[in-house]
C-alpha positions in Angstrom: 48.9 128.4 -133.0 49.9 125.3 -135.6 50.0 122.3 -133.3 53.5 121.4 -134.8 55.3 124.6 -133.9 56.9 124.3 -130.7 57.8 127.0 -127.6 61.5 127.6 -127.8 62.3 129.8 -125.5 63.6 129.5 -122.1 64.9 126.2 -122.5 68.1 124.2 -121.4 69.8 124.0 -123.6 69.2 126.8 -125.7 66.9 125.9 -128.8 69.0 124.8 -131.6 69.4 126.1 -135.2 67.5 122.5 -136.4 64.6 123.6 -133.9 64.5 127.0 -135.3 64.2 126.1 -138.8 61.5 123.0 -138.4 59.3 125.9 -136.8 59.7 128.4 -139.6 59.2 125.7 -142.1 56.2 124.7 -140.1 55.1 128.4 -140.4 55.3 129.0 -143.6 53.6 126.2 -144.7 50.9 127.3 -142.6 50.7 130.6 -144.0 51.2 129.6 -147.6 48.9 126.4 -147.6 51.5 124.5 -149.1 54.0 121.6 -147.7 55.4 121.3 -150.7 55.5 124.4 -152.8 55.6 124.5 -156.8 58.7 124.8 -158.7 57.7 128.1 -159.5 57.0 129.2 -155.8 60.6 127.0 -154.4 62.3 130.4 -154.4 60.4 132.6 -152.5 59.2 129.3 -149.8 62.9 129.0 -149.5 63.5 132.3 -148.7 60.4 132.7 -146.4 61.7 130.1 -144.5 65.1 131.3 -144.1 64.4 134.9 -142.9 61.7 133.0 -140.6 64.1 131.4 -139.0 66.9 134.1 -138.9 64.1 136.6 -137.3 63.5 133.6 -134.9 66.9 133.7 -133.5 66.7 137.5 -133.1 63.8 137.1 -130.9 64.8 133.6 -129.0 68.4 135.7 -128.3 66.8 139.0 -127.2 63.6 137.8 -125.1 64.8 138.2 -121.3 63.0 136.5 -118.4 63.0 136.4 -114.6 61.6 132.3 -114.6 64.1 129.4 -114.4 64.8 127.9 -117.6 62.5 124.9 -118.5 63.8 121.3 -118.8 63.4 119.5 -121.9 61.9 115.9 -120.4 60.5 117.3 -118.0 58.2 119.5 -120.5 58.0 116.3 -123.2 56.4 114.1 -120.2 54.1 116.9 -119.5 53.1 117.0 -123.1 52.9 112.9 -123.4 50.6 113.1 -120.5 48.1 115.6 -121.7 48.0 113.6 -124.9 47.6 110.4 -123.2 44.3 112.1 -121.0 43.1 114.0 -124.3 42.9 111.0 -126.5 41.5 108.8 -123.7 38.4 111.0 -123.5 38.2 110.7 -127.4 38.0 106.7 -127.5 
């Protein structure tokens, strides 16, 4: 999976709409091979990205599960940290 797309589900609070769309933008530029698409292609990367994320929200709001719901911080720290040990061993 694309380093810059983030887990967004079972979070709280609930991933937002801005969290939703970075990760279908992230996806489609993935996909297309293109951050910033040409003139000609605008329409359809536009579009990509908003069903992307609409399809998102379908899935975030229908996935069910018995865990608690993860915190934020708590899961950014954990992420800091395994940076921190992973680019420590690269040095």
């Amino acid at each position: 999976m694309c380093r810059n797309i983030r887990v967004l589900h079972n979070f709280e609070p609930p991933a937002t709409e801005d969290e939703v769309h970075a990760a279908a933008l992230q996806y489609v530029r993935k996909v297309s091979g293109s951050t910033r698409p040409s003139a000609a292609n605008q329409e359809a990367f536009d579009r990509a990205v908003h069903e992307i994320a609409h399809l998102t929200r379908h899935l975030l709001d229908d996935l069910v599960t018995s865990a608690p719901p993860k915190d934020r911080e708590t899961e950014a720290a954990k992420a800091r940290a395994r940076a921190a040990e992973r680019y420590a061993r690269t040095g």
